[in-house]
N, C-alpha and C positions, 0 to 999 in steps of 0.2 A: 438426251442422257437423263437416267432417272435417279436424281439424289435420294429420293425420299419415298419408294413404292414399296411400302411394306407395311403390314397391318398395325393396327393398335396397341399399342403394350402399354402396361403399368409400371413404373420404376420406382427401386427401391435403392435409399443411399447408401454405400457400405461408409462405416464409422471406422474402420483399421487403419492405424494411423499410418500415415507415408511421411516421407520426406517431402516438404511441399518445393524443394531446390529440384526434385529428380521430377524428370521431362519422360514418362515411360509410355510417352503414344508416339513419342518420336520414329521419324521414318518415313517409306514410300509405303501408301495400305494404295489395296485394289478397291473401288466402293463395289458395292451387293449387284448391280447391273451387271459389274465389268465391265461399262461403257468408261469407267477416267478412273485416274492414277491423282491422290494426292499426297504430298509430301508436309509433313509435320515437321516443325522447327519450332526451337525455343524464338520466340516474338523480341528478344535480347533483354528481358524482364522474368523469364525462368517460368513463361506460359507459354504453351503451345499456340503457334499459328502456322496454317495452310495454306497451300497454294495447288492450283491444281496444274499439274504438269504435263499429263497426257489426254487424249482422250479419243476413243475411238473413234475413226472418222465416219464408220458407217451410223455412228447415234449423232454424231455432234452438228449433222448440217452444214450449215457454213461457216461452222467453227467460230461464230462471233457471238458477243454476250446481248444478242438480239432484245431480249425479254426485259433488260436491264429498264428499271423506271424511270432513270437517269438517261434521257437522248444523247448526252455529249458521252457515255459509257456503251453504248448500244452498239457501234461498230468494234471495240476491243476485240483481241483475240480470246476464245477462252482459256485457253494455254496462258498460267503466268497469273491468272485472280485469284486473289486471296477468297478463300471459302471459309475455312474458318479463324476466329479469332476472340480475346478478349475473355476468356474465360478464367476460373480463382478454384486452386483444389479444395479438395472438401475430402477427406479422408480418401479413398481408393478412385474418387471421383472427379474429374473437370467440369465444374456447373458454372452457370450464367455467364456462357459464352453465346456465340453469335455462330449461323452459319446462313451460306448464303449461297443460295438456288437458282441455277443460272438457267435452271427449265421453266421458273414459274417467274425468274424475277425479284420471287421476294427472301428475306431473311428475316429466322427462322430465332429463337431463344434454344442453346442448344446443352449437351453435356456430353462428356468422352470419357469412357472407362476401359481399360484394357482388361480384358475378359482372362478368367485362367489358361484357357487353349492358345492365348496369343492373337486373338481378334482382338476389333477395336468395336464397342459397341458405340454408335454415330446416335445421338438423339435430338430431334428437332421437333419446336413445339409452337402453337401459336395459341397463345390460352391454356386452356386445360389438355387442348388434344396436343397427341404426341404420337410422332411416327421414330419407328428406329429401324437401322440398318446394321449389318452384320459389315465390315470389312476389315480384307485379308491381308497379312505383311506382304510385302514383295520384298524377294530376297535381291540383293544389286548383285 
């Protein structure tokens, strides 16, 4: 499954202010592969966290969090891990969250913006560099 195949981009923060109680990435998105489904929930602290719910069987292997750095994590299912979490709004913006990449292992310093077309813009960065992904609501 590929969280994070997507070229380099530059980000810019929007400053319009929001309500920082309203949860508006909440939901099932599809990530940019279409290899997993995750679901967005307020974390019970009125920030988003994810879990990854689905995931294609023909990307996911043997469906365990193989890669994890963690050996006593590395048999889990991938179904059910928390991906993302930990993050504080910032006007239209989710920054200095976490998200965590069950293809490479590691996590990732991240941000979440819900785009005007009703995407979810995914950013994850390690330093300076920054990969983003494009994903889609799924309707229940």
């Amino acid at each position: 499954m590929r969280v994070f195949a997507s070229t380099l981009t530059a980000f810019a923060l929007s400053v319009a202010p929001v309500m920082a109680e309203e949860l508006d990435v909440a939901g099932v998105w599809l990530t940019q592969s279409g290899g997993g489904k995750v679901e967005i929930t307020d974390c019970g602290d009125g920030t988003p966290c994810g879990n990854l719910v689905w995931v294609d069987p023909a990307e996911a292997g043997p469906g365990i969090d193989a890669n994890n750095p963690d050996p006593e994590l590395q048999g889990r299912p991938l179904v059910g891990i928390q991906l993302v979490w930990g993050f504080e709004r910032s006007g239209e913006t989710w920054r200095r969250g976490n998200i965590y990449d069950p293809e490479t292992g590691k996590t990732y310093r991240s941000t979440l913006r819900l785009n005007d077309d009703g995407t979810l813009r995914v950013q994850g960065c390690l330093g300076p560099i920054c990969q983003s992904q494009i994903w889609t609501a799924i309707e229940d």
